[in-house]
Phi, psi and omega in degrees: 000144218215113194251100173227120182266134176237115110349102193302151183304197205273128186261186187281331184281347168297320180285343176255013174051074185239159175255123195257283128125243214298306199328089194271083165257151207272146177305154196252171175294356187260220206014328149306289179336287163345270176313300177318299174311328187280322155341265163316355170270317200277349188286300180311329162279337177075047160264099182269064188282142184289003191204149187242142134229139174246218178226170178263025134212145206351316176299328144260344159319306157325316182284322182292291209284328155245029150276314194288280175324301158353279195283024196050005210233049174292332191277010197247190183294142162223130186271118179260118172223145163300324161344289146326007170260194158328132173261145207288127148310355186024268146287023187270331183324139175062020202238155150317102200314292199304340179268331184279326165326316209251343138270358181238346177095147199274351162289325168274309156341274195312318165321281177326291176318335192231301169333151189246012127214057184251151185228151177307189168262142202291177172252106184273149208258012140295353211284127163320326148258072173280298207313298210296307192252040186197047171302130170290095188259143183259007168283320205293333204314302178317315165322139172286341217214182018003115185274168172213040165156155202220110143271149195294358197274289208267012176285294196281011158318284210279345174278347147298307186295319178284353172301282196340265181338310214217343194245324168310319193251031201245282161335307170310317214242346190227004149075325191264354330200149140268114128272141181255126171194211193249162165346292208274337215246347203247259153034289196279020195251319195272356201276355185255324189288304204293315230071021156344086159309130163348259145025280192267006194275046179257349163285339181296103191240122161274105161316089197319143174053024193238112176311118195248085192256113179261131183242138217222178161236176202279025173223020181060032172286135171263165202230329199196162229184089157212130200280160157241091168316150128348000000 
């Protein structure tokens, strides 16, 4: 069985070093570049997947969807769950890394950033710009819940459930499977693939747009481990 994770390519608030989460911003033109190229790799490798999944936002939908175009091969399914997205960043959405670093201290910063279970500070609805960085999006309506801030921790929660439920029997039956999704959302996926202890997953780095390919057993062993550069 053949597992292949895409980091979605570079957004625009990634070129402008904004901390992004929830925040549905569009891939920027090096981040098209990015998808197109993994596109072509996996074109380059003969990886056909039979099945796509993604997050309900854009920056990966996209990233799928002109990767899929690459290989010619737009016709198959593609799954959308929030479960896959980012994990929400909370007052952090929409702030400048480096200001938040220089206001909060790079222990804590780095903790959040790199760490597996410190959570930003939540987003509270006095902040004068909520609506702008906490939108009332009507895909979120159906959730019991809205987080309003995320650890890498409570990230790999919801990400796991949905391996398990939907992507695990997805492998079984169609041996080839693709995810497009984020940084944080992609981490906790490898940090369960790898066996990663808490402790270490601040070594885990995902590559906007770079293709991650697990060749697994039916028991999610891995047998083979290949990155596709640039």
């Amino acid at each position: 069985m053949k597992l292949i994770l895409i980091r979605h390519g570079q957004s625009v608030w990634n070129a402008k070093n904004l901390f992004t989460g929830w925040i549905d911003v569009e891939l920027s033109e090096k981040g098209e570049a990015e998808a197109k190229r993994a596109g072509e790799l996996l074109k380059e490798a003969g990886l056909y997947p039979a099945i796509c999944y993604t997050s309900y936002l854009k920056r990966a939908i996209h990233t799928a969807q002109i990767a899929l175009r690459e290989l010619n091969w737009e016709h198959i399914d593609v799954l959308r769950s929030w479960k896959l997205n980012e994990r929400h960043y909370g007052d952090w959405q929409g702030k400048n890394k480096d200001e938040v670093k220089a206001k909060y201290g790079e222990e804590l910063f780095l903790a959040v950033r790199r760490g597996y279970d410190t959570p930003p500070p939540p987003i509270e609805e006095s902040e004068p710009d909520f609506d702008e960085r906490y939108p009332k999006d009507p895909k979120y309506d159906h959730l019991p819940y809205r987080p309003k801030s995320e650890s890498l921790k409570d990230t790999r929660e919801r990400v796991m459930e949905y391996f398990y439920e939907e992507i695990v029997p997805s492998l079984l039956v169609y041996d080839t499977v693709m995810i497009a999704a984020h940084g944080n959302s992609l981490r906790a996926l490898i940090m369960f693939l790898e066996n990663i202890a808490p402790e270490d997953v601040r070594t885990i780095e995902v590559p906007t747009g770079t293709p991650i390919v697990y060749d697994l057993t039916k028991e999610l062993k891995i047998k083979d481990k290949i990155v596709y550069t640039h």
